[in-house]
C-alpha positions in Angstrom: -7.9 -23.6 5.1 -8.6 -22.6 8.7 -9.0 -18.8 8.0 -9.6 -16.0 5.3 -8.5 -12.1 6.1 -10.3 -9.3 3.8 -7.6 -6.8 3.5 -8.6 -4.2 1.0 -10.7 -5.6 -0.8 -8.5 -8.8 -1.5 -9.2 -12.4 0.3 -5.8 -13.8 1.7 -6.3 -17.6 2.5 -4.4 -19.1 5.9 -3.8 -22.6 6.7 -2.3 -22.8 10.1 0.0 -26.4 10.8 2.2 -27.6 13.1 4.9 -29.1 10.5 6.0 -27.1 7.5 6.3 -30.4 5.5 3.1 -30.5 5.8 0.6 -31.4 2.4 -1.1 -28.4 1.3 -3.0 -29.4 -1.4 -6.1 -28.9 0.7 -5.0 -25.2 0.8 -4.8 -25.3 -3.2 -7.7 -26.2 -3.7 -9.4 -24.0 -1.1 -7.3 -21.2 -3.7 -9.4 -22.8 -6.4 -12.5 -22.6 -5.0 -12.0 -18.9 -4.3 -10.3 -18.1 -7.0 -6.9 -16.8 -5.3 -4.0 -17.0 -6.9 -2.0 -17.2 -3.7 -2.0 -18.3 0.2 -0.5 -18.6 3.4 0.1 -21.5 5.7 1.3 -20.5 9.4 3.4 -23.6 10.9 6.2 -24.0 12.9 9.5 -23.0 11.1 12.5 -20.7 11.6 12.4 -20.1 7.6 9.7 -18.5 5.0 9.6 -20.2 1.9 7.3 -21.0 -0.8 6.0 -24.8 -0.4 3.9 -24.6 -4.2 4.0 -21.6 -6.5 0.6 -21.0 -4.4 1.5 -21.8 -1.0 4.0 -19.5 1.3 4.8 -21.0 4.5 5.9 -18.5 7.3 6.7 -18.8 11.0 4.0 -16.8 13.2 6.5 -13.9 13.7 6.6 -13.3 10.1 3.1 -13.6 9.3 2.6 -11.0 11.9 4.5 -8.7 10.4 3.0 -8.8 6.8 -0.4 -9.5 7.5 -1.0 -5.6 8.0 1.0 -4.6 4.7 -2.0 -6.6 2.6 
């Protein structure tokens, strides 16, 4: 996990790779550890899609866009 944003009141954990195949069980269990039932991993891809029912890879552009809704 390279970064945590408090957005009211709620922790939203970010993992930020270059390759969207990437493992992201280190992300899981930083999810664990907080007890978060979901994150976000910022990599290079076109696509969103969810890489575990935990883990929600996005492209830059798109995390940009929702970070502001949380």
């Amino acid at each position: 996990m390279d970064l945590v944003l408090r957005t009211k009141g709620k922790l939203n954990p970010i993992e930020i790779k270059v390759s969207p195949l990437s493992s992201y069980r280190s992300l899981e269990r930083a999810l664990e550890d907080l007890k978060v039932k979901k994150g976000y991993a910022v990599t290079a891809t076109q696509e969103q899609f969810n890489a575990t029912k935990a883990v929600t890879v996005l492209p830059l552009e798109k995390f940009l866009q929702l970070a502001p809704k949380w």
